[in-house]
C-alpha positions in Angstrom: 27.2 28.2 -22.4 25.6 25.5 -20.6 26.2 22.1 -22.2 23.1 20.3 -22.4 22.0 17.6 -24.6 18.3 18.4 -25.0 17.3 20.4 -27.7 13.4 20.7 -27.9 11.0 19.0 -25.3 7.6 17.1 -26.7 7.1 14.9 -23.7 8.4 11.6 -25.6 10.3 8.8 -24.3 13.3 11.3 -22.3 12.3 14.4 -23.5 9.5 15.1 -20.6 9.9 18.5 -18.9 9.0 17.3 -15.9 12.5 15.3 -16.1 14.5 18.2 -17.8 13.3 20.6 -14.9 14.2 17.9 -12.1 17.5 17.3 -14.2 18.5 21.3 -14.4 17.3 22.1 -10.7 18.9 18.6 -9.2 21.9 17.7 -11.1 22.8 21.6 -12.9 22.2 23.1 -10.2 20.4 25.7 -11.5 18.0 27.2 -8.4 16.5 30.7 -9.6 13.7 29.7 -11.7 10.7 32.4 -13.3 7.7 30.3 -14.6 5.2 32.2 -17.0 2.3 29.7 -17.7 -1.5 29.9 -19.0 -2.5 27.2 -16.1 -1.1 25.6 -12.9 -2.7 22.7 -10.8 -1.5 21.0 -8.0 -0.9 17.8 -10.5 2.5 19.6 -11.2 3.6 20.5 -8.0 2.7 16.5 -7.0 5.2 15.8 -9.7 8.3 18.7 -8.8 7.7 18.6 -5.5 11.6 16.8 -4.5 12.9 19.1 -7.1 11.1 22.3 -5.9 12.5 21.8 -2.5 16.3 23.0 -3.4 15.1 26.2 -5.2 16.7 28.7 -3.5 14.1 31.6 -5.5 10.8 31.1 -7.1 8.0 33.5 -9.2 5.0 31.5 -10.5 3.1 34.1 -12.7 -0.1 32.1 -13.2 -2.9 33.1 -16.1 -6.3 32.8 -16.6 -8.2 29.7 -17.9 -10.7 30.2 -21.0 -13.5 27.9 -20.8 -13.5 27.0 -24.1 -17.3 26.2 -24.3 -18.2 29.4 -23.6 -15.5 31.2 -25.9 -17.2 28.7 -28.6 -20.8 29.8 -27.2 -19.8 33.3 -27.9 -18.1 33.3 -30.8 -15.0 33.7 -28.8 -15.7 36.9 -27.3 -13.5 37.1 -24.6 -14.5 40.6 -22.8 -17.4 38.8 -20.4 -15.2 35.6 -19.8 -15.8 34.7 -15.9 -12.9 34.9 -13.8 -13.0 31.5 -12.6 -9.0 30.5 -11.6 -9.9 30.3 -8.2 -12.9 28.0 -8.5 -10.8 26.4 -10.9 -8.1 25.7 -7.9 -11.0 25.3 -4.9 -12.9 22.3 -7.3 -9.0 21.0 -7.9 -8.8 20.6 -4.2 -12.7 19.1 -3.5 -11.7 17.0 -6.2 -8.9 15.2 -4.9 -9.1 11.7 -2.5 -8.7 12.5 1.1 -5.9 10.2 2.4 -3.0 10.5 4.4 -0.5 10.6 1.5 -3.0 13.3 -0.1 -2.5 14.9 3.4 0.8 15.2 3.3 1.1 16.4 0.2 -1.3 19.7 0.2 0.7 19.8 4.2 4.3 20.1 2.0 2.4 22.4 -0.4 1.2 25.0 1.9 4.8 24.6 3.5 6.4 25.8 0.3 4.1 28.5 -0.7 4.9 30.1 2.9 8.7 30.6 2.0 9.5 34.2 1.7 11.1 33.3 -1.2 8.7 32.3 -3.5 6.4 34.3 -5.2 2.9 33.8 -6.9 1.0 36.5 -9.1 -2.3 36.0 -10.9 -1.8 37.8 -13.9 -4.3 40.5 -14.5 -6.1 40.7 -11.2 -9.6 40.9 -11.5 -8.8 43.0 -15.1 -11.7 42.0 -18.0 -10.2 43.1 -21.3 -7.9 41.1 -23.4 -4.7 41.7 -21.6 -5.8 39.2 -19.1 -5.0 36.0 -20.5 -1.8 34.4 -20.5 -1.0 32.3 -23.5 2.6 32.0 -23.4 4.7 29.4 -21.3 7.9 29.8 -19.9 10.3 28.1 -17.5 13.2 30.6 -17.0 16.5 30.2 -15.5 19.2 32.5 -14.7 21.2 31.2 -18.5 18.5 29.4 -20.1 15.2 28.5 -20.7 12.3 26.6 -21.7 9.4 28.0 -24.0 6.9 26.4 -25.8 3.3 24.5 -25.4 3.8 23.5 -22.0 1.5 25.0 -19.2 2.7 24.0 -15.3 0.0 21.5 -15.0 0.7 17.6 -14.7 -0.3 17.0 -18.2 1.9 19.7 -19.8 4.6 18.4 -17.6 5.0 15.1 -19.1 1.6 13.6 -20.2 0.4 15.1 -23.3 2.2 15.9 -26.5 3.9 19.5 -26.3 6.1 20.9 -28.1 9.0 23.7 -26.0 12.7 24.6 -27.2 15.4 24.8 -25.2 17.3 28.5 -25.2 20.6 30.1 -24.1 21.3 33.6 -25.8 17.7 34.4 -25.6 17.2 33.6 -22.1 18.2 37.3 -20.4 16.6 39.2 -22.7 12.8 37.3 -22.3 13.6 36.9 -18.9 14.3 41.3 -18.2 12.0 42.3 -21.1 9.7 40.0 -21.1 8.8 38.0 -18.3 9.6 41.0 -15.7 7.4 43.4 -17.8 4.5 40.6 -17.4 5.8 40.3 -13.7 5.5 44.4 -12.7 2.2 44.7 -14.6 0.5 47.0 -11.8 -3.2 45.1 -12.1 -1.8 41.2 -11.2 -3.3 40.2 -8.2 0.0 40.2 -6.1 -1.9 38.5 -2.9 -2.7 35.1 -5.4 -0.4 33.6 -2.8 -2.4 34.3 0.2 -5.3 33.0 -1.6 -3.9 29.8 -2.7 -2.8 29.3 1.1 -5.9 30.1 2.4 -7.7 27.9 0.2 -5.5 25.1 1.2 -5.4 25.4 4.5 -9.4 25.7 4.4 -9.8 22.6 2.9 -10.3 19.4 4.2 -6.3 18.4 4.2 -5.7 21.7 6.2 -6.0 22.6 9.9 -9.2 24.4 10.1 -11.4 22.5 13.1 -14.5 20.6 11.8 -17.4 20.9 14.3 -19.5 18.0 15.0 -22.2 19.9 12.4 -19.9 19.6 9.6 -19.0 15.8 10.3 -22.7 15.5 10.4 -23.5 17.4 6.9 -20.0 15.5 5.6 -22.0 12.4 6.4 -25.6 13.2 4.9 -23.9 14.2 1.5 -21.7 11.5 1.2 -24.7 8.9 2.0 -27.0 10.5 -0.5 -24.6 12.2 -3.1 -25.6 9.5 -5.6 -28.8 9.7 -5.9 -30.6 11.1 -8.9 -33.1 13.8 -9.2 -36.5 12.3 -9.5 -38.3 13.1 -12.3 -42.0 14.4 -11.2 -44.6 16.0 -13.1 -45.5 19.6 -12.7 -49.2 19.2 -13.8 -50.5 19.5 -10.0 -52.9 21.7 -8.3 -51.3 20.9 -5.4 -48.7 23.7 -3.7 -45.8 22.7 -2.2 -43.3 24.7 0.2 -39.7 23.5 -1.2 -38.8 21.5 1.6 -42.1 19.6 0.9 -41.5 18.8 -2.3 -37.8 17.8 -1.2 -39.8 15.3 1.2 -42.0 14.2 -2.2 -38.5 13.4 -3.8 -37.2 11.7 -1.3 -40.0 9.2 -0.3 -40.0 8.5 -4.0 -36.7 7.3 -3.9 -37.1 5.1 -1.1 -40.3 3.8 -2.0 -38.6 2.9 -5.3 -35.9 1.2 -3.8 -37.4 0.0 -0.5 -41.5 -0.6 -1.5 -41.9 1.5 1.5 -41.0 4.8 3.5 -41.8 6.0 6.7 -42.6 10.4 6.8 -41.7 11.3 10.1 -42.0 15.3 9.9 -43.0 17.1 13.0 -46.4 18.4 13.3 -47.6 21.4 11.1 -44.9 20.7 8.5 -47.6 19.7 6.1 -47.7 15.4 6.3 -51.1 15.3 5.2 -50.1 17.8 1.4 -46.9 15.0 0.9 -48.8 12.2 1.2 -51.6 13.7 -1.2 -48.8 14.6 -4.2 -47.3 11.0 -3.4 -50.7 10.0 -4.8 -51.1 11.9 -7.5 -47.9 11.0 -8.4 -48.5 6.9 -8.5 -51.9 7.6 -9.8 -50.4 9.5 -12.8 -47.3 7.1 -13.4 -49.6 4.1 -13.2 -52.0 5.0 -15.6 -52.3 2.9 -18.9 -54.9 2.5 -21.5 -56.2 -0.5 -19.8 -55.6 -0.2 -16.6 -56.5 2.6 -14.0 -54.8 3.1 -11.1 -55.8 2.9 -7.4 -54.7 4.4 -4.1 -55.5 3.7 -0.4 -55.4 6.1 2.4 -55.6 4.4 6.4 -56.7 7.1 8.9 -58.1 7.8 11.8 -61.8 7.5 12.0 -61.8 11.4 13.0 -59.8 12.4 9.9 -61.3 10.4 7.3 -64.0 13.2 6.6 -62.6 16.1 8.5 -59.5 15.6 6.8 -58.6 13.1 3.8 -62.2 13.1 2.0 -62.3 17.0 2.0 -58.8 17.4 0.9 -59.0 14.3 -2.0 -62.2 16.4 -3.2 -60.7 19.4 -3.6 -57.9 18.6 -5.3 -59.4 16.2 -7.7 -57.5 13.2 -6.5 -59.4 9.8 -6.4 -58.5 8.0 -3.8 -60.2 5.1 -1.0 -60.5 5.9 2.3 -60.7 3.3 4.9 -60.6 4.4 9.3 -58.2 2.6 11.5 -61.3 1.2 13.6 -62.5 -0.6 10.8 -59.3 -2.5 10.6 -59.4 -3.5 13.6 -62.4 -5.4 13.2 -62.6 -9.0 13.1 -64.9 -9.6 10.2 -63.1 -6.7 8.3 -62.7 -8.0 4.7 -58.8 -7.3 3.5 -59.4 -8.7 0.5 -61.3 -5.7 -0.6 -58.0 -3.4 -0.4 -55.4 -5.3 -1.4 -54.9 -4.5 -4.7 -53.8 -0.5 -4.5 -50.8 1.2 -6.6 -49.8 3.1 -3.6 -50.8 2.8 0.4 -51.0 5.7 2.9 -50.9 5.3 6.1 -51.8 8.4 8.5 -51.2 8.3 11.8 -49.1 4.8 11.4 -48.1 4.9 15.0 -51.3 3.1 15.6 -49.5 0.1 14.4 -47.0 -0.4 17.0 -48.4 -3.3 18.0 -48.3 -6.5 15.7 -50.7 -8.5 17.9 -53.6 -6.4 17.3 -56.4 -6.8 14.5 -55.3 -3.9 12.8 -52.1 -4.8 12.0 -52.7 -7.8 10.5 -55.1 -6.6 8.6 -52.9 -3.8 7.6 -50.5 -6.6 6.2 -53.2 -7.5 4.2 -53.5 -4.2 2.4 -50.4 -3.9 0.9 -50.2 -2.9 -2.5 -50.6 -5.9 -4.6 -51.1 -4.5 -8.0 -51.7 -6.9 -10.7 -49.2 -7.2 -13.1 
């Protein structure tokens, strides 16, 4: 019989399992190792990675993860349980920081898994009923053992509290009648492997090319990824396209942060039906018992009543409406528009130049709302 000191594992002071694993692989020499576990995440490979590396034979039999909300939800019926381990291992991998030790790390991974021998099975396949979930953990060697409370994850490993027993007699038997029975059931998903490889080697740590596109996209999510959902009121007789009301969001945002936004939407994409829900929007969130809210829309001379007057009118939206030319006159008199919730500006490429009437007068009309 082996002579080994350790008696249970709870993940206290020296009785971690990541240490008694590393300490039976490294220093016992014991290289043939069957794991049975309810979870695995890359947290415990990061920690048995130098250890892993002299196993001479490895097979991972992997469960599936109950989300416990929706076990609670559903009074812990599990027959409709989603079959979620391989979002569960794709959000592990989004999830991680992107450096070159992280690099290196999923590279030594993806490296191991491809050795012919080791072995990974998702037990149960794509089965539904309650044969699919795995609740027992063991770490199995050719003359003893580890079962208990520990799942391969970092945290079983040595983090939280656990509690596994150390066996000898016991060992062959669970290992042939147990864990090979588990092992030969004919509905595991036998290409789990494969899948976990793929994933990895999909991700960003892995060798699939990124085209300038997905650089690009990389970028625009990164940049923006923070930013909240805008709250905006539904009570609008306006109609939106969705990539309209994505524009209404957006200019919100930068108008909140910035006082100011510049649309710059090709023509036909609907300029004109942003700027109106901006207004309604201000119009609405500026509203108080005694005080009524005002916007301003700058046009063309040959839009104001072909264009902005007809469209305010029919959607109920009360609004000024002064023409570019007028701005541009001398004796124009600002001080009649300059205290507006909310400016639009149609057509603001007529402002290019900051020695003209207009634009100074166009200075003059920003909103200067009393407080």
């Amino acid at each position: 019989m082996l002579n080994f000191e350790y008696k249970y594992i709870d993940n206290h002071q020296e009785r971690k399992l990541a240490h008694i694993l590393k300490l039976l692989i490294e220093e016992y020499k014991k290289t043939d190792l069957d794991i049975a576990t309810s979870s695995f995440d890359i947290g415990a490979w990061v920690k048995m990675k130098e250890a892993f590396s002299k196993l001479s034979t490895l097979r991972l039999l992997i469960g599936k993860s109950t989300p416990i909300g929706w076990t609670v939800k559903h009074q812990l019926d599990l027959k409709e349980v989603p079959l979620n381990e391989e979002d569960n291992f794709q959000s592990q991998i989004d999830n991680m920081f992107y450096d070159k030790n992280s690099h290196d790390l999923i590279q030594d991974l993806i490296n191991f898994l491809e050795r012919s021998e080791i072995e990974v099975k998702l037990y149960g396949g794509n089965e539904r009923p309650k044969k699919m979930f795995l609740y027992g953990n063991a770490y199995l060697f050719s003359n003893c053992g580890i079962v208990g409370s520990s799942d391969f994850t970092a945290s079983g490993l040595d983090d939280q509290t656990e509690l596994n027993v150390v066996i000898y007699d016991l060992t062959k038997e669970i290992r042939e009648n147990w864990f090979n029975q588990l092992w030969k059931y004919e509905r595991n998903n036998g290409q789990y492997k494969q899948t976990l490889i793929n994933k990895l080697k999909n991700s960003m740590f892995g060798s699939r090319p990124y085209t300038p596109y997905d650089v690009f996209m990389k970028a625009l999510y990164e940049l923006f990824k923070e930013e909240t959902k805008i709250e905006i009121s539904d009570r609008t007789s306006l109609r939106l396209a969705s990539f309209q009301y994505e524009a209404v969001e957006r200019a919100i945002r930068l108008l909140e942060r910035h006082d100011g936004c510049i649309i710059a939407d090709a023509v036909g994409l609907g300029k004109t039906f942003i700027g109106l829900r901006l207004i309604e929007h201000y119009l609405s969130q500026h509203r108080q018992s005694d005080y009524v809210a005002r916007a301003l829309v700058i046009c063309p001379a040959q839009l104001r009543d072909l264009v902005w007057n007809k469209k305010l009118d029919e959607y109920g939206i009360n609004a000024s409406v002064v023409s570019q030319e007028e701005l541009g006159r001398k004796e124009f008199n600002f001080r009649k528009y300059n205290r507006y919730d909310i400016v639009v500006v149609d057509e603001s490429h007529n402002f290019r130049n900051p020695g003209t009437n207009r634009y100074a007068n166009l200075q003059q009309c920003q909103c200067q709302r009393p407080q």
